[in-house]
C-alpha positions in Angstrom: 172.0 133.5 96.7 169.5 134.1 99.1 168.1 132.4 101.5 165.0 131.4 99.8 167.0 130.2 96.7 169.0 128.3 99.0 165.3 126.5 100.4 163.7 125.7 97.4 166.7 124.3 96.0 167.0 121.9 98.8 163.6 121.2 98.1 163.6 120.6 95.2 166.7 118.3 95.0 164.9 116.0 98.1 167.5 117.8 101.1 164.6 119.0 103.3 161.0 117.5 103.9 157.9 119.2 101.4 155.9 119.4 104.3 158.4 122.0 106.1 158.3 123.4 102.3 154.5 123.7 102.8 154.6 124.8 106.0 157.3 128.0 105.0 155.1 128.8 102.5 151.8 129.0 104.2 153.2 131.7 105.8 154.0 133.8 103.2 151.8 136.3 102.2 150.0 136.3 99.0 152.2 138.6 97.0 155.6 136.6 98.7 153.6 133.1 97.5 153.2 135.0 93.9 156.6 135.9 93.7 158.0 132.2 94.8 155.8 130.7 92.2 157.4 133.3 89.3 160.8 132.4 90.7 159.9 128.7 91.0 158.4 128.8 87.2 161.9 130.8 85.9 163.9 128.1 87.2 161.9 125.3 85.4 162.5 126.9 83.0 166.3 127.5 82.8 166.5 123.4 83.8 164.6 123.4 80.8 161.8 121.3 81.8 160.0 119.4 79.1 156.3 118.8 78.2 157.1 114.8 79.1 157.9 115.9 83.0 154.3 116.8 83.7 153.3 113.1 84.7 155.9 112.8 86.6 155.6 115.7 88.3 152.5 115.3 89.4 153.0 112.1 90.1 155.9 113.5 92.7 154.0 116.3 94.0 151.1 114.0 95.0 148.2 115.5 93.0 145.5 113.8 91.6 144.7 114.5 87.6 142.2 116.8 87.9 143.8 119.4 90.2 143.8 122.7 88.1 148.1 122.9 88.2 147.9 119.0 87.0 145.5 120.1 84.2 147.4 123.0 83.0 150.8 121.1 83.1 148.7 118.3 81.0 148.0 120.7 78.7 151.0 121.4 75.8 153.5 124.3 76.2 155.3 123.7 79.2 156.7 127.3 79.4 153.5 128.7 78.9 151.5 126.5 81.4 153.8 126.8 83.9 153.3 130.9 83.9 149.3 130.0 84.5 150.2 127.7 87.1 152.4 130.0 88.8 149.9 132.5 88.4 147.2 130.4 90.5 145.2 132.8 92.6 143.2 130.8 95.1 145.6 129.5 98.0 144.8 126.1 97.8 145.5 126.1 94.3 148.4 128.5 95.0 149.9 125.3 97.4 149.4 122.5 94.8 151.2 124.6 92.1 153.6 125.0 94.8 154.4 121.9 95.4 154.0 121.0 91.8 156.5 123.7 90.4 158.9 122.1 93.1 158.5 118.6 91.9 159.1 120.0 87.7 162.3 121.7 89.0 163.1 118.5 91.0 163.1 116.1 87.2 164.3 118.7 85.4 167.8 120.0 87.3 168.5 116.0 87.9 168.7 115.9 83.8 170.6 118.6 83.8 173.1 117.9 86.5 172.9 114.2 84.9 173.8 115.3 81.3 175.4 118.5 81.9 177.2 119.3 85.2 178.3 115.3 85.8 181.9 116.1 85.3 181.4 119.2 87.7 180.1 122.8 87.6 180.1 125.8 89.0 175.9 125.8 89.9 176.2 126.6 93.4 172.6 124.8 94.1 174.3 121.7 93.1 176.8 122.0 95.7 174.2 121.8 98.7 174.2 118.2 99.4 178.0 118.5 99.9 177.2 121.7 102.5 175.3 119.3 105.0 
């Protein structure tokens, strides 16, 4: 666990503020932003996010429609569309999918902490509430 796991999990589950998310991430470079979008799009993926979060998601992330990550998450294979989106070049675009990829891993690990780890686990990022 690092402690950029330990941030975008506490993002993600609503522990810290997306603007200070936005504002970490700003200052990345463009390779670091690259790589936090591959991570973020990995762990969408082992939550197992669904084609149906995509609304929702953007809903949460507070894009409109159109934005290009909001198109591409519109647009069938979740797994598939969430590479593109992580793979966003443009930093304004690279921020929405951000902040986007945040919001899927947000609906997807409350599922699975709902259906899978309600009786307990051993995820350590579900332990961070009880950290605080």
């Amino acid at each position: 666990m690092t402690e950029r796991d330990v941030l975008l999990n506490e993002l993600a589950q609503g522990l810290r503020p997306m603007s200070e998310g936005i504002e970490w991430f700003d200052v990345l470079g463009q390779e670091e932003q690259s790589e936090v979008l591959l991570f973020l799009r990995h762990h969408c993926v082992q939550a197992r996010a669904v084609t149906e979060d995509g609304p929702e998601s953007i809903s949460r992330a507070g894009l409109r429609p159109t934005h290009t990550p909001a198109v591409l998450i519109s647009r069938g294979r979740i797994d598939e569309q969430l590479g593109k989106i992580a793979g966003l070049a443009p930093l304004d675009e690279r921020r929405k999918a951000f902040r986007l990829l945040i919001s899927v891993l947000a609906i997807a690990d409350a599922r699975r902490r709902e259906r899978d780890c309600s009786g307990g686990c051993s995820h350590w990022w579900h332990k961070l509430s009880d950290a605080g």
